[in-house]
C-alpha positions in Angstrom: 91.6 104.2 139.1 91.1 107.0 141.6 94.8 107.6 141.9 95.1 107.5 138.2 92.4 110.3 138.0 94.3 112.2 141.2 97.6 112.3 139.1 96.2 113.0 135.7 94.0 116.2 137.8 98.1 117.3 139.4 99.4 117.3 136.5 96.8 119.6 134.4 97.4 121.8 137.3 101.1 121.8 136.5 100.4 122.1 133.0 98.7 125.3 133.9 100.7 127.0 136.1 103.7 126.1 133.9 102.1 128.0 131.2 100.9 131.2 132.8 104.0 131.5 134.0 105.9 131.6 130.4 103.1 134.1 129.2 104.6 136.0 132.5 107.7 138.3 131.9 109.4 140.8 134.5 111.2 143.5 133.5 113.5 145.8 136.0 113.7 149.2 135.6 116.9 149.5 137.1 117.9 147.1 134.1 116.5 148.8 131.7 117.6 152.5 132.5 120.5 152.3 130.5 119.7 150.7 127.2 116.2 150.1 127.4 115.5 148.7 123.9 118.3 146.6 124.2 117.1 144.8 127.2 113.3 144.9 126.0 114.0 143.3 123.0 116.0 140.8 124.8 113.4 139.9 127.3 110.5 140.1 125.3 112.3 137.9 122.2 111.5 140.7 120.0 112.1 140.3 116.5 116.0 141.5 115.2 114.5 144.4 112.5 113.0 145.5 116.2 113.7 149.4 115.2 114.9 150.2 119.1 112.4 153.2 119.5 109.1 154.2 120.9 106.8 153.3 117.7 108.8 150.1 116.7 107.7 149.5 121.0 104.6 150.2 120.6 103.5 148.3 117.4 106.0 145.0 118.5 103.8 145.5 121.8 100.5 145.5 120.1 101.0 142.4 118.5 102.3 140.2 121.6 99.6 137.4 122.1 98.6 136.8 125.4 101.2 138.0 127.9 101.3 139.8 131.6 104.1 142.6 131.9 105.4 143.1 134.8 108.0 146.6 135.1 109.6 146.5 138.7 110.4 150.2 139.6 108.6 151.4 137.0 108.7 155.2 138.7 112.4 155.4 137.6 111.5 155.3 134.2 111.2 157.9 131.0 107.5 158.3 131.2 107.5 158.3 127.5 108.2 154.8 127.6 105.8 153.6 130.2 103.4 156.1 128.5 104.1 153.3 125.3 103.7 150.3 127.3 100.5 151.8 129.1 99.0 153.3 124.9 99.8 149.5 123.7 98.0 147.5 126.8 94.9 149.4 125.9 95.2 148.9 122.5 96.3 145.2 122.6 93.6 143.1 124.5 96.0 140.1 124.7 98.5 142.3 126.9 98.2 142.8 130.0 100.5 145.3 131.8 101.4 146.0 136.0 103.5 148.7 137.0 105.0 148.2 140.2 
């Protein structure tokens, strides 16, 4: 019985970790230099009417439940855009944002 309590305890663990990591997405700056909706929307399984700018960003952003952002080499960046990212992680309590 104490095994079977053991496992069942592992495996809620794994559960757990399994699932904070899906609600975990890395983006790369370096990536995203070039076409940066392109890969956002990728990454972030944005909708397809995604409008590929700043506002269409910001309001796809605001409605993302419970995920952590992570942008690698953020400094490489058009401020405008991390300037979005930053406007809708305030706005958005279920968005959570680390620039690296």
């Amino acid at each position: 019985m104490a095994n079977k309590l053991l496992e069942n305890r592992r495996l809620r663990k794994k559960l757990r970790k399994m699932i904070d990591n899906m609600n975990e997405v890395v983006l790369y700056g370096e990536e995203m230099k070039e076409n940066p909706h392109e890969y956002i929307r990728e990454k972030l399984d944005f909708p397809d009417y995604y409008g590929a700018n700043l506002d269409a960003l910001y309001d796809c952003l605001t409605e993302i439940d419970n995920k952590i952002i992570i942008i690698k080499d953020s400094s490489i960046l058009d401020e405008d855009l991390i300037d979005t990212f930053k406007d809708a992680s305030v706005e958005n309590p279920d968005l959570k944002l680390i620039l690296d």
